[in-house]
N, C-alpha and C positions, 0 to 999 in steps of 0.2 A: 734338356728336354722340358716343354714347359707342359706344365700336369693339369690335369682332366679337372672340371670342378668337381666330382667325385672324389677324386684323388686327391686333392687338398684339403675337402671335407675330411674327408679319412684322418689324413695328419693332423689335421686340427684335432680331431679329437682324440689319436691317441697321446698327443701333444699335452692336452690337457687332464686326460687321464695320467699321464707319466707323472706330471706337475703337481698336483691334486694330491696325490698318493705318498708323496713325499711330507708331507706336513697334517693330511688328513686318514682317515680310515678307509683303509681301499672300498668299500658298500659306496660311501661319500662319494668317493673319487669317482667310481664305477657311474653310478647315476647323473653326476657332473658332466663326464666324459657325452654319456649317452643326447643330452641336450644338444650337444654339437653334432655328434654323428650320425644321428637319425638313425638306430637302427630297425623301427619297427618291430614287427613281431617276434622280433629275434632277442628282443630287449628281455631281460628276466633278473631275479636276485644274482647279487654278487655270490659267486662262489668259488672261493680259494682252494688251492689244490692243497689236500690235507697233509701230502710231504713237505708242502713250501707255502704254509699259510703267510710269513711275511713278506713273499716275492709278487711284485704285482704282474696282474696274469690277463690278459685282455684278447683279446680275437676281432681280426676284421676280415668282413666279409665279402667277399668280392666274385661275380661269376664269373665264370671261364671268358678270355681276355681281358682283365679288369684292369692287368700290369701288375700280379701280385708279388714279382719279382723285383719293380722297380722300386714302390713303395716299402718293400724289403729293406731297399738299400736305403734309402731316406731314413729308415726307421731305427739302423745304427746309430746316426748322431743323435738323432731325439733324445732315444734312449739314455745316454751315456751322457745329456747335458742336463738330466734331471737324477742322476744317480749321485748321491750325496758322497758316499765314500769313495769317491772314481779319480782314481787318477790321469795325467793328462790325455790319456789314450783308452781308447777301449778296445775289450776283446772279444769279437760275437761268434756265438758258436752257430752256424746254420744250417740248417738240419731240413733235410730232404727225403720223397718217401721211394728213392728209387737212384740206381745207379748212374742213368740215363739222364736223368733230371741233373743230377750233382757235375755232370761233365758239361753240360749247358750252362749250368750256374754258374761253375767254375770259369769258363770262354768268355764269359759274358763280362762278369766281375773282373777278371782280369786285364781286359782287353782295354788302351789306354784311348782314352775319345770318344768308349762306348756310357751310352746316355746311363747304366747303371752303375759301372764306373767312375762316373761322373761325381752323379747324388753321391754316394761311398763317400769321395775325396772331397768333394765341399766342407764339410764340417770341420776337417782338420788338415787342412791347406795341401791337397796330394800327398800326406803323410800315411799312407795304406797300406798294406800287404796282404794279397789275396792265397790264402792257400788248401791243398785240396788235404783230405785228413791223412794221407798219405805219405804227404812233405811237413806233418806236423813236426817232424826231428829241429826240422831247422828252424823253432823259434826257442830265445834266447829272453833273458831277464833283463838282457840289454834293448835286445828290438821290441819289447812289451812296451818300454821306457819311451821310444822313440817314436813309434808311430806306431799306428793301427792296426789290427790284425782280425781278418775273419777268416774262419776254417770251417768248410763247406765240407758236409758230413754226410751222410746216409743215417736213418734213425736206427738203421740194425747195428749198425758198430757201437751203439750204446745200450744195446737190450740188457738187461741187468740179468738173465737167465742166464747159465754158466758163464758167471764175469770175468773167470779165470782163462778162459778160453777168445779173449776180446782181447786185442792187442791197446787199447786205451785205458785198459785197466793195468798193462804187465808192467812192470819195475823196468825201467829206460835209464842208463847210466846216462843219457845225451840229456836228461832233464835234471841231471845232477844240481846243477846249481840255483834253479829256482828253492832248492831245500836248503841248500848250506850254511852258514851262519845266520839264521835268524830264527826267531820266535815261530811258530807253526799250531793253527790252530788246531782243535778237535776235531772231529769226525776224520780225518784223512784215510787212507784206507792203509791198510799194514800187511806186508808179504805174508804166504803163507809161513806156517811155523816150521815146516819142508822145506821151504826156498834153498834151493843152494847159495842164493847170495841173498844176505843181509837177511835172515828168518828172522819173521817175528815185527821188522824194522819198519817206519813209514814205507810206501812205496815210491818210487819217484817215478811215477807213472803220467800219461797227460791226463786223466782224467783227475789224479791230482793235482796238476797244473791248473786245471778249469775250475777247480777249486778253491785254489787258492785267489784267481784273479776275478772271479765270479763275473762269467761273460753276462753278455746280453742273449737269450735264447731268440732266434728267429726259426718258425715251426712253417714251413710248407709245404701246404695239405698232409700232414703228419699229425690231425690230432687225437688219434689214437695212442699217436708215443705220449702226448702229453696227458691225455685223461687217464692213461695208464701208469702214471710215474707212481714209484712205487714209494716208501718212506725212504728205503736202503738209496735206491736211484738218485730220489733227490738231495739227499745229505752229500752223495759223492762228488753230484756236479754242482749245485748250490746257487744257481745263476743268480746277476741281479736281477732279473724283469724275462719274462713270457711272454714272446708279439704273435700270436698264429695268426696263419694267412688263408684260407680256404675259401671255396664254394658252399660247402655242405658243413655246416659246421653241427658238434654237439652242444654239450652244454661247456660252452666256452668262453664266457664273460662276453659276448659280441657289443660293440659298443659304438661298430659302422656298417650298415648295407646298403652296400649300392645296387642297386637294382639293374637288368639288362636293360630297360627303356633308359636311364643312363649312359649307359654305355653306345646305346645309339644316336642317343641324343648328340655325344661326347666324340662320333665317326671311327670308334673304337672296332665294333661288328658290321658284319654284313646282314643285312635284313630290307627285306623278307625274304623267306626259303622258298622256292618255287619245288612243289613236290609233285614227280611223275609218277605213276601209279602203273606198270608194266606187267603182263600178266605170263613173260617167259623173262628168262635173267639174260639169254641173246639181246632183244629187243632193250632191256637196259641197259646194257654193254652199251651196243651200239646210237642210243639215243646221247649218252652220257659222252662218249667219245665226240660226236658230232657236235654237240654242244660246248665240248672245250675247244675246238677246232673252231668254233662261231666266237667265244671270246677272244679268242687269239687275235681273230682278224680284229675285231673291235680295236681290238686294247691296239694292236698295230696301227689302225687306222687312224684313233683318236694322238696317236702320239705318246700313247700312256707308257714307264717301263715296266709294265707288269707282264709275265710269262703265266697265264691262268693253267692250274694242277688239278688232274682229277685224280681219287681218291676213290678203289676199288675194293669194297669190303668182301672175299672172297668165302665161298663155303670150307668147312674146315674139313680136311682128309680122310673121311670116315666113309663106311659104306651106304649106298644109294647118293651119294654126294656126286651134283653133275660139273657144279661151277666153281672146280678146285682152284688156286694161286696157276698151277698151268695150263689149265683150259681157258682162262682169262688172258693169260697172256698171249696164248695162241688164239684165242680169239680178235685180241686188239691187233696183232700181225699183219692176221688176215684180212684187215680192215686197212690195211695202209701202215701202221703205224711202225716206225722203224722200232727195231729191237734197243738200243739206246735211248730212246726216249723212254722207254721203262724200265723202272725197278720197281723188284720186289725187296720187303721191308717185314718177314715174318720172323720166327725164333729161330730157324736153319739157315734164312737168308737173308742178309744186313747190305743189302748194295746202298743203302743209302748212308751208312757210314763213312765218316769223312769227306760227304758231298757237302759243298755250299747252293744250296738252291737259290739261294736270292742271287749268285753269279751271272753277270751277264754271259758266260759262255758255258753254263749248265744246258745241257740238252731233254733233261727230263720233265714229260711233260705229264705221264702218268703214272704211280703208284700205287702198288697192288698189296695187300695184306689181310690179315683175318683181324687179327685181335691185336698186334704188335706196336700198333700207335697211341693206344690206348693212355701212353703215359709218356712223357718225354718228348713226344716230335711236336714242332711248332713251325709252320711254315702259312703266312698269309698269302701267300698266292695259289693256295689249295681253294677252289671254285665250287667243282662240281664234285657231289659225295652219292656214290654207286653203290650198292647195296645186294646181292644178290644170294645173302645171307637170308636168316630168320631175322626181319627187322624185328620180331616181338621179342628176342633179346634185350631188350631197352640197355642194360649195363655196359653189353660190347658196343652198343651203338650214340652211347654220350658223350663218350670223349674222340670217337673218330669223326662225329658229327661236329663237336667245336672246332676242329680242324678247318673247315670251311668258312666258321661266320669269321675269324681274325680278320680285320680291314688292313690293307695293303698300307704300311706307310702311315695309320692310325690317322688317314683324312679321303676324303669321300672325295670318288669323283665325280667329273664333267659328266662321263657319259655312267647315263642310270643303271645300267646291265654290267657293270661293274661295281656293285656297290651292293648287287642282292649275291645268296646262295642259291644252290642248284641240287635237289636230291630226286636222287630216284631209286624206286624199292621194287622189290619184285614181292610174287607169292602170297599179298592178299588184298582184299578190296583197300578204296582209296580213302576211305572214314576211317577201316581200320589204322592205316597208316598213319593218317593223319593225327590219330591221336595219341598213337603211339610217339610221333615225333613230337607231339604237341606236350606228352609227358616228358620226352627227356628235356625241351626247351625250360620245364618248371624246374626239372632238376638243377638244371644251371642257373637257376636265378632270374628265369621271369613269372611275373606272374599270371595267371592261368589264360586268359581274356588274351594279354599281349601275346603268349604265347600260340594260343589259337587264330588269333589275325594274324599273325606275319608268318603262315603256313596258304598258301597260295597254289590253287589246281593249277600250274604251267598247261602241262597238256595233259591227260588221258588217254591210255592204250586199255581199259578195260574197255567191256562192255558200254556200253553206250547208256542203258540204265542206272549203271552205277555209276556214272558219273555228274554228278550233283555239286551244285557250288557249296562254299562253305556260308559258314550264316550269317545273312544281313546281305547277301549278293543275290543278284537280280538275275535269273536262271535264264538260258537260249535255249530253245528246243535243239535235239539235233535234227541235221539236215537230211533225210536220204535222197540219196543218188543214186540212178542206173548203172553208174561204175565212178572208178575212182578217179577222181582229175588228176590233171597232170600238175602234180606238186612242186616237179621240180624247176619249171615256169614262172612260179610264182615267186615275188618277192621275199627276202631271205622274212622279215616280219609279219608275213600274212603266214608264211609257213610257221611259224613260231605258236601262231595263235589258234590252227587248226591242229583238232585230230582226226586221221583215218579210221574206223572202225570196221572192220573185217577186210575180204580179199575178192577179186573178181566182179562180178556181179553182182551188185545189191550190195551199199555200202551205207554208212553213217559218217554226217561230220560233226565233227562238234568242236564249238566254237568256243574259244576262251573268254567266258564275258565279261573280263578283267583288261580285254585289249583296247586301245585307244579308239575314239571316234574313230579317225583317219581310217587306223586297221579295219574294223569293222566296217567302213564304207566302203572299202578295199572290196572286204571279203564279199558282201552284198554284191558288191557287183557283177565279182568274179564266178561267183552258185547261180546268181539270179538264172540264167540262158542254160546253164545244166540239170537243173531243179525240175523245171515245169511247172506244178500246182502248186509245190514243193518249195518256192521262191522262198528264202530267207529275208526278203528288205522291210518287209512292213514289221516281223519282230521285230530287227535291229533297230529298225528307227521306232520302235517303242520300248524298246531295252533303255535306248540311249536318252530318251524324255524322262524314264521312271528314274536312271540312274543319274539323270540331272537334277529332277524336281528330289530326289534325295539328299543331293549333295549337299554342306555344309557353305559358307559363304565363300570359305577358303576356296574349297573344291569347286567352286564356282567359277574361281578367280577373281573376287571381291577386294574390297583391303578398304581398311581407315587407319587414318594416321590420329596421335595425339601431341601436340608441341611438346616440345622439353624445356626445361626451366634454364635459361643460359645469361650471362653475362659479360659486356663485354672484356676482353684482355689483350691487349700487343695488339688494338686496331682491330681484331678478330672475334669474333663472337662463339663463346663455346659453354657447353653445357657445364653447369656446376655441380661439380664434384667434392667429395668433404675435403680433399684437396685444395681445390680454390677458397674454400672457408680459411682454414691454416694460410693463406697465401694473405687473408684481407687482413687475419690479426695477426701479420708478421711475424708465424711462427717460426722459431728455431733456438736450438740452445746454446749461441753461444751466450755468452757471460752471466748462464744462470744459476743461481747460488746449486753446489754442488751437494747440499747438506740432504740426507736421504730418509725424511722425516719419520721416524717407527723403527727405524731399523736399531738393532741393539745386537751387541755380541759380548759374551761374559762365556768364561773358560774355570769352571770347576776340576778337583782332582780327580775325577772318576770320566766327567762326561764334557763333553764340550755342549751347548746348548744357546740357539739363536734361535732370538727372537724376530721374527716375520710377520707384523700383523697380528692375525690371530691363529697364527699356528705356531707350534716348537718342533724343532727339527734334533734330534738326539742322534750322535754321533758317539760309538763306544771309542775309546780312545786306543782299546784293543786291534780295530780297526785301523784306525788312521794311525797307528805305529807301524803295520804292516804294510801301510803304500808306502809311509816314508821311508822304508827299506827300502820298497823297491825304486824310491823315487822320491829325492830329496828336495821335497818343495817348498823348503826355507830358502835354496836357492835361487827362488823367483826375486824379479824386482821389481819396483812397482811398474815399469814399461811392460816387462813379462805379461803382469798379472795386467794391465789396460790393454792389452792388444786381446791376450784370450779374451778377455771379456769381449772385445770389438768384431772377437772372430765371431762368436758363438751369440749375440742378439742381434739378429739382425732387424734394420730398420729402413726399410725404401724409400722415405721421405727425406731421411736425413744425411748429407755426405760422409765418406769412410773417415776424411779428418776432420771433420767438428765431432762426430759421433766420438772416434778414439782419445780427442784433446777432452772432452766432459767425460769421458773413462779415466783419463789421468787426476782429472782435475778429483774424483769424488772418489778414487783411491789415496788420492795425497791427503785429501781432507781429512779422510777417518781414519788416517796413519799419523796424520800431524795434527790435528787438530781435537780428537775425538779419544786420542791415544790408545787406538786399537793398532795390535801386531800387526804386520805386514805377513807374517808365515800363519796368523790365526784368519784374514783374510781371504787366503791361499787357501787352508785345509777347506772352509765355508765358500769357495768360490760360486758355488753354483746356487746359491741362497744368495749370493751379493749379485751373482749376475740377475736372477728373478727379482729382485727387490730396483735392483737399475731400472730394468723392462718395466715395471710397475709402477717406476716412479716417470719414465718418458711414457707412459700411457695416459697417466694422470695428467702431463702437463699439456701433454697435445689435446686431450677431451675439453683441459681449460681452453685452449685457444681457438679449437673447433666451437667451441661455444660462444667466445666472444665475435667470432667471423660469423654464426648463425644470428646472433643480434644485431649486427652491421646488414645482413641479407632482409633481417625483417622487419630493421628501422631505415636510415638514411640511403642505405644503398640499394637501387630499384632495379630487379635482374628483370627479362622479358622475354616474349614468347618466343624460343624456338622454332624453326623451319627447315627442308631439307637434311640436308647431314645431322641438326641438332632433332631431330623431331622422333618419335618415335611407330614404325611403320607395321603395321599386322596383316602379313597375307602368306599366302601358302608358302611353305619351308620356312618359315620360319617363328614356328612352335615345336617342337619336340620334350613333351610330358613327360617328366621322368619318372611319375606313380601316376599315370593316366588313370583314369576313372572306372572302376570295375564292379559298380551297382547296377542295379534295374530300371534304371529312372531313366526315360529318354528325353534328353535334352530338346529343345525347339529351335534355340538362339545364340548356341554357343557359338562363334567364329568357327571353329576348330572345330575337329569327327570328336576328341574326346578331353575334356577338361582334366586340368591335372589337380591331383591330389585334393579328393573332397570326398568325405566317406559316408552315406547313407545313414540320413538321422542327426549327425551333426549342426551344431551351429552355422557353420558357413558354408554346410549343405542346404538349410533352411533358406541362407541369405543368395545363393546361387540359385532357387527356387523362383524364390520372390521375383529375382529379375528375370529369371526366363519366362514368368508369366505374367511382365509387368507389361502393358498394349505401349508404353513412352519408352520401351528401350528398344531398338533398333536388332540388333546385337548385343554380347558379351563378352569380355574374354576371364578364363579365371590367369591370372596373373602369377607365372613361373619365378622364383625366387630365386636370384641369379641365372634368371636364366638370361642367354648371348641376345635375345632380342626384347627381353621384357621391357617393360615401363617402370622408371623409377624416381625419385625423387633425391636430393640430399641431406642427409641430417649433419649434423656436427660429428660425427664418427663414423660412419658409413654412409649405404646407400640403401633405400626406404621401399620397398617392393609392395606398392598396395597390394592388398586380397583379390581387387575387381578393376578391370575399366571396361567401359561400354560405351558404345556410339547412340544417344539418342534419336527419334526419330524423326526429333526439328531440329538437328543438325548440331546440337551438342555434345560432349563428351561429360561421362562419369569417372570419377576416379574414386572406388571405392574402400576403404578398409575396415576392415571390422576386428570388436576386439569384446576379450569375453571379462563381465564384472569384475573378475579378480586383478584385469591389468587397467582398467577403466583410469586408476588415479596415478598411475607412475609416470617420471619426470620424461620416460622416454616416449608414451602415449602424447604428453602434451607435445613435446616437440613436434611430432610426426602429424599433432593436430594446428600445429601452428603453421607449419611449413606449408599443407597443403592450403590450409584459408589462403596465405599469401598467396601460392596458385592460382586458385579462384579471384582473389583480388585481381592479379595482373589479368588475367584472362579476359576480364569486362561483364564476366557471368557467361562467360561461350564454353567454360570448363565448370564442370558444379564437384567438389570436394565434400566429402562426406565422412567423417569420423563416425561409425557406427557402434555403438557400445551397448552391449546385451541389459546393463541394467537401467539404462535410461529408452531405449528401443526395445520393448519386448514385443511389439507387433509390427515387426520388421515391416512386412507391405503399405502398413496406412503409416510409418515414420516415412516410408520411401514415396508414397505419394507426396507427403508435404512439403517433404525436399526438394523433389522436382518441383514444384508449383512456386517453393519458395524463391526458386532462383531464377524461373520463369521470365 
């Protein structure tokens, strides 16, 4: 499954958190980490959990649909290729905060060709074993040895309160032999002094099995088990390394958050929520059933395989209670709905166990519960979310509402009304709602602004008064009529777009002023001859001017393109990549000297100690006498040790046998040449493999830089066009920290620029050009994002701050950078690369290096820029 840039973000940085930690001080690592990950305000001091100050302990954060399962499974090999005392396999213990959850995890994990099964088995060649803590019997001192093993837990079967009453703690004759002949360190835990068998004696318990092989801790949404660990707790289980994975997290080292504008960005969610405001829980019913039955058709008609699920939050069984689990269901009955097409999913009734919903020959189309989903159920073809509960519950109503945004198949489709959610609430005005929903969407990980825009009036069954657009939308009066038109006449999207207000005689419409032109002129048409004085066309067609002269260029339908930088190759012309750099100075490694300059290894009586740079890595030898029990790794040979190595760095540039034959070559050397052990190599492998990686980083940066000075002396790249160009029009901007100041933009391209905070530097310089009369537009420029504009450096790819369309017909490309980066090697590059730009351009593109302490009156440096290029 190929993963979300979020999701690569993420690994990256607990990647280098892992890395970092090993030779530095976790504070170090921790802050390190956080550069990569962005976690924003989530970011705070390291702080180690006081039972296991030297287990390193990290959290990433991810909202509801974020994939915090998949990245789970990634996070196994990470782990375990940066644990210094680790033998060839690791052990992860994962730990879930619910039964329900662990039986999913387990299906999942297990399941062979399933995408988290997948990531799992990558790191160590389908060498896995998935087990629930149940079949913990059946592992062996032999299969630790042989391959992988994770064991999928619930955090209650480790509660350290009556430990004698937890079957993870009890004396197991089946784990006899992980104790038998060998060395056994302290802390283990010892039978009671009452034991019938063995009193007093170690216990040969799994939890002292986890002890002794010190898994990998993976925590989802359980960190309360972790901020709770207790000193006794952590001594018993002793992990190498702590990954939680949550939404909500505490104070939990967070050191990635990805944000829900991400995740839409990324066609992860569905958004936006269309919210009905219904003032009887019947009329929700019924709106919400009618409305899955209008997906249905879509999705049939467009071809789509999705079966759309609605999702009925019922009142709970107490007295005055009118909209119980069986009054709903008799309700939907009596609407058509065959008895099969629904289950119920509360504590008394599980009809949804052992269903596959994503089945093509599943017949359920609706689901009825109170509070039951709450935790465990996950199904993306859940649509539309009915409410006929207290939505001012917020708690029961966050995780039944995630239920809905999961995107089908994690990719957006053709037709738009597949792609949003669908809620409707009963019992109070539509503000109230709104913001009730608009709270629990902050719960999950947006923030407050996104979460208030992608809450959307569908229709309204209140009052006609209280139905008010939300802010920044351009309001429709309602209509009154002498009676109610004939609805069911009208076109399936005219109907979409109106509401009826009252009954018989003397009615309101109101009109959704969110519906398209088309609709809208639809609907004009269709009031105008029922109305009388009453006629709705001359608002519409002033609705539809004000909502035009608001729109942004996007929303206009506008675009400007900017060329891309390309040169030609194989006859064909293609943009340059730091890729094609490596390609002009004939990068690759074969026949290059193997010798791995810094690297040092020296084996003292007490410690073994390598030298890495500028870090030391200390290994107790107490330690690595205990893997070599379980796992004799003098019996490596040097093919053994060049293949792991080839397994575990990987490198996409380079093919699997040159990469493995420079693995041979730079184990033979420092075995033959260098006179270092082949079995002291082995124990240090994961310091030799980081030192390899570090030394193919170096050599490629040298070559990307000799290709970067062939690019800006003799060899002449030129302007891009079509496929090579880069093109800015509607969809294709998606802000993953959209803009959430006071400041109204004039000039942006786009409704909202991403990521620039009120009072900053290159909030100043985003200022500057929206109020500069020679810029046409702007765009603020997404980093990595799928349609940005970029450049090539010798090592990557170069994401200026700014471009903008002039308004005699040039483009800006701008970056800016603050005094303290003004002199670095990687500022000059990125200021040479674009001059060249500007070069080849003829002065039709102006390049602009902006640097705070030579520009500190950004506007009159930007006048003269422009003039100068003029």
């Amino acid at each position: 499954m190929q993963l979300k840039k979020y999701q690569e973000r993420a690994l990256d940085a607990l990647d280098v958190f892992l890395s970092e930690a090993v030779t530095k001080p976790h504070t170090v690592a921790y802050n390190i980490a956080c550069q990569v990950g962005e976690p924003g305000f989530y970011a705070s001091a390291y702080e180690p959990l006081q039972s296991l100050p030297r287990v390193p302990y990290c959290c990433l954060r991810l909202p509801t649909g974020g994939g915090k399962t998949l990245l789970g499974a990634h996070s196994v090999g990470i782990a375990h290729k940066h644990r210094m005392d680790a033998p060839q396999y690791p052990v992860a213990l994962w730990l879930v905060p619910s039964a329900k959850i662990a039986e999913q995890t387990l299906g999942a994990l297990k399941t062979p060709g399933h995408p988290y099964r997948a990531a799992l088995e990558k790191p160590f060649g389908g060498a896995v074993r998935v087990l629930g803590i149940d079949e913990r019997r059946q592992i062996t001192p032999q299969d630790v040895a042989t391959m992988a093993h994770v064991i999928v837990a619930t955090v209650q079967s480790f509660r350290i309160a009556q430990a004698e009453q937890r079957n993870v703690y009890k004396d197991d004759e089946n784990f006899e032999a992980f104790f038998k002949g060998r060395a056994l360190p302290d802390g283990l835990m010892r039978n009671p002094a009452t034991a019938e068998k063995r009193p007093g004696e170690i216990s040969w318990s799994f939890a002292n099995v986890m002890r002794l092989v010190r898994p990998v801790m993976i925590v989802d949404e359980a960190h309360n088990f972790v901020t709770g660990l207790s000193e006794e707790t952590g001594a018993r289980l002793d992990p190498s390394a702590i990954i939680e994975f949550t939404a909500t997290p505490l104070q939990s080292n967070v050191i990635v958050s990805a944000t829900a504008d991400e995740l839409k960005a990324e066609q992860m969610i569905k958004l936006p929520i269309h919210l009905t405001q219904h003032t009887g829980w019947e009329s929700a019913i019924i709106h919400a059933l009618q409305q899955r039955a209008g997906l249905d058709r879509i999705a049939t008609e467009a071809n789509e395989p999705i079966r759309p699920i609605a999702l009925y939050q019922a009142q709970a069984r107490t007295e005055g209670a009118e909209a119980t689990v069986d009054v709903v269901k008799a309700k939907l009955i009596e609407h058509g709905i065959a008895e099969d097409a629904i289950a119920v999913a509360t504590g008394d009734q599980r009809e949804l166990d052992g269903i596959d919903l994503f089945a093509p020959d599943c017949k359920i189309e609706h689901v009825i519960t109170v509070e039951a989903l709450r935790e465990g159920w996950d199904c993306s073809f859940a649509y539309v979310f009915c409410s006929v509960a207290n939505i001012q519950s917020a708690t029961a109503v966050e995780q039944l509402l995630g239920r809905v945004l999961r995107m089908p198949f994690a990719k957006r489709r053709p037709v738009e009304e597949l792609n949003r959610a669908y809620a409707h609430v009963t019992g109070i005005g539509f503000h109230a709602a709104a913001n009730k929903l608009k709270d629990t969407l902050v719960a999950m990980g947006f923030d407050e602004r996104t979460a208030r825009d992608e809450i959307i009036a569908q229709r309204a069954a209140d009052a006609a008064a209280a139905v008010l657009p939300m802010p920044g939308r351009s309001p429709l009066a309602p209509v009154s009529l002498p009676a109610a038109p004939d609805v069911a006449a009208m076109p399936l999207e005219v109907r979409d777009a109106l509401t009826i207000v009252g009954e018989g005689e003397g009615v309101s419409v109101v009109i959704d002023p969110e519906a398209s032109d088309e609709v809208l002129d639809q609907i004009g048409a269709i009031l105008a001859p029922l109305a009388g004085d009453n006629d709705p066309s001359a608002s519409i067609a002033a609705h539809k001017e004000r909502r035009q002269a608001a729109a942004t260029p996007s929303q206009r339908g506008e675009s400007f393109t900017i060329p891309g930088m390309v040169l030609e190759q194989y006859g064909e012309l293609d943009l340059v990549e730091p890729t094609t750099l490596l390609d002009l100075a004939g990068w690759t490694l074969d026949g290059v000297d193997p010798s791995l300059p810094g690297f040092a290894l020296s084996e003292a009586p007490d410690v073994v100690t390598v030298d890495v740079a500028d870090g030391q890595v200390r290994i107790s030898r107490e330690a690595s006498q205990q893997i070599l029990q379980l796992e004799d790794e003098t019996a490596w040979t040097a093919a053994d040790l060049s293949r792991w190595l080839d397994r575990t760095t990987s490198q996409i540039d380079i093919s699997q046998p040159v990469f493995l034959e420079y693995c041979r070559r730079v184990v033979v050397n420092l075995v033959d040449n260098e006179g270092v052990s082949l079995a002291a190599l082995v124990r240090a492998k994961d310091v030799l493999r980081r030192a390899i990686a570090d030394r193919v980083k170096q050599l490629r940066a040298e070559a990307g830089q000799t290709g970067m000075q062939m690019l800006l002396g003799d060899i002449a790249p030129s302007l891009g066009l079509g496929e090579n160009a880069f093109r800015f029009e509607e969809g294709r901007y998606q802000p993953p920290r959209p803009y959430s100041g006071s400041h109204t933009w004039k000039k942006h391209f786009y409704p909202r620029p991403d990521d620039l905070r009120d009072g900053g530097e290159e909030f100043r310089c985003a200022v500057a050009l929206d109020d500069h009369p020679g810029i046409k537009h702007w765009v603020r420029n997404i980093v990595r994002g799928s349609h940005s504009y970029w450049l090539p450096t010798s090592t990557d790819r170069f994401y200026p701050d700014f471009v903008a369309e002039l308004t005699d017909g040039r483009m800006l490309v701008l970056e800016y950078k603050g005094a303290h980066l003004a002199n670095t090697e990687d500022t000059a590059e990125k200021a040479n690369i674009g001059a060249r730009l500007e070069e080849i351009s003829g002065g039709n593109i102006v390049f602009w290096m902006a640097v705070r302490a030579k520009d500190p009156d950004f506007p009159a440096w930007l006048d003269a820029k422009l003039a100068a290029t003029d």
